[in-house]
C-alpha positions, 0 to 999 in steps of 0.5 A: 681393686684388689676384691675385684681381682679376686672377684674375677678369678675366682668367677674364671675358675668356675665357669672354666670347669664346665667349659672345659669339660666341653672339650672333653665330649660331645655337649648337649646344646642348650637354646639353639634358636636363642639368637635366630630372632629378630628381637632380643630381651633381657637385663643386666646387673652388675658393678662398677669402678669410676675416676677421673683423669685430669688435664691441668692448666699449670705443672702443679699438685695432682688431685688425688682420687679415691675410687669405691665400688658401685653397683649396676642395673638395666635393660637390654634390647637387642636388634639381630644383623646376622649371625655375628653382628648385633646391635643393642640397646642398654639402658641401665642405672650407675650409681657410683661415688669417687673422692678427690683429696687436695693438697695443701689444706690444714681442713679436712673439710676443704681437703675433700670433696665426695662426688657421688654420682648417679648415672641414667646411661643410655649406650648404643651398641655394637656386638660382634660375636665369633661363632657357637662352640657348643654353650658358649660363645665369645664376643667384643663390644662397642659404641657410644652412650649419653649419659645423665648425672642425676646428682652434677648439682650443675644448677647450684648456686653454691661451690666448692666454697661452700662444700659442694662439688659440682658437675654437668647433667649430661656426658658422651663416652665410648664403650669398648669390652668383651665377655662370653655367652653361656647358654644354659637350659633355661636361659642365656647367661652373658658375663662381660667386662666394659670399659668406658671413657668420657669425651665431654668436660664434666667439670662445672668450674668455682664462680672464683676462677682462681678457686684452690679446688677448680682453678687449675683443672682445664678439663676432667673426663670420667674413666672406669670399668664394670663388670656385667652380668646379664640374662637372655 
């Protein structure tokens, strides 16, 4: 989290410069009929920060989860409304890995569990812009998305008994974020902060219902943010 924070600033410090020399005289504007077609395209790279959030069954021990930093890539299509409505279309891959620590194992092997992941995320998108100030231009984003965990081992027979972790294919969540549309003289250049909230129980319970590693969890639901950078 903390090479994040500092990740962010230090991108606010750079593009704030040229904005606010924007104030300071007229611009020459870039790209003026960027957003007057019907049809958009582009893509998106990026990183994230997944976890989890918990509901038990009983008031005991917390599972601990440390988060790591993952990476981000995919497609944008975007379909225009009006001047400051869009609807988009952007399906990307999200490769992520979180770690859960149990308390009350000697072992290190029962202890913890690495749950990596490997989203195929398919989100349907509502972008609401606010209107043109020379360059750039703010929005708010929003909407649901379906998601497929290429590594859930849903289908193993194996469990935490036997070290493996496992989850369901698939997952719904909603989307909300915010981010700004820089037009440079080439190309559109969008940086943009999501954050994204599961709705759907991922967890695959241990065949023993009284497992130490699933056996109290009623439901866990992914939580986390990521950054994008995208280019139009």
């Amino acid at each position: 989290m903390k090479y994040i924070l500092v990740f962010l600033i230090g991108f606010l410090m750079l593009v704030t410069s040229p904005l606010h020399a924007q104030f300071k005289e007229k611009p020459i504007i870039n790209l003026e009929n960027e957003d007057k077609a019907l049809l958009n395209w582009g893509y998106y790279l990026g990183f994230n920060q997944y976890g989890f959030k918990f509901e038990y069954k009983n008031d005991l021990d917390d599972i601990l989860v440390d988060k790591s930093i993952g990476f981000n890539v995919g497609l944008i299509g975007e379909l225009r409304i009006n001047e400051f409505l869009d609807l988009r279309f952007e399906p990307g891959l999200f490769y992520t890995q979180r770690t859960l620590g149990y308390k009350g194992f000697t072992d290190a092997n029962d202890a913890l569990r690495d749950v990596k992941s490997t989203y195929i995320n398919f989100p349907l998108l509502l972008k609401v812009s606010a209107r043109r100030f020379g360059n750039w231009k703010p929005f708010i984003i929003g909407g649901a998305s379906a998601s497929l965990n290429l590594g859930s081992n849903e289908d193993s027979l194996d469990d935490n008994s036997s070290g493996t972790f496992r989850m369901t294919k698939t997952l719904y969540n909603w989307e909300l974020g915010f981010g700004i549309d820089f037009y440079t003289e080439y190309f559109k250049f969008s940086p943009s902060i999501r954050g994204v909230f599961a709705l759907s129980n991922e967890l695959v319970p241990d065949n023993d219902p009284n497992s130490p590693w699933t056996g109290n969890i009623d439901a866990m639901k992914t939580r986390g943010f990521f950054v994008n950078f995208t280019f139009e």
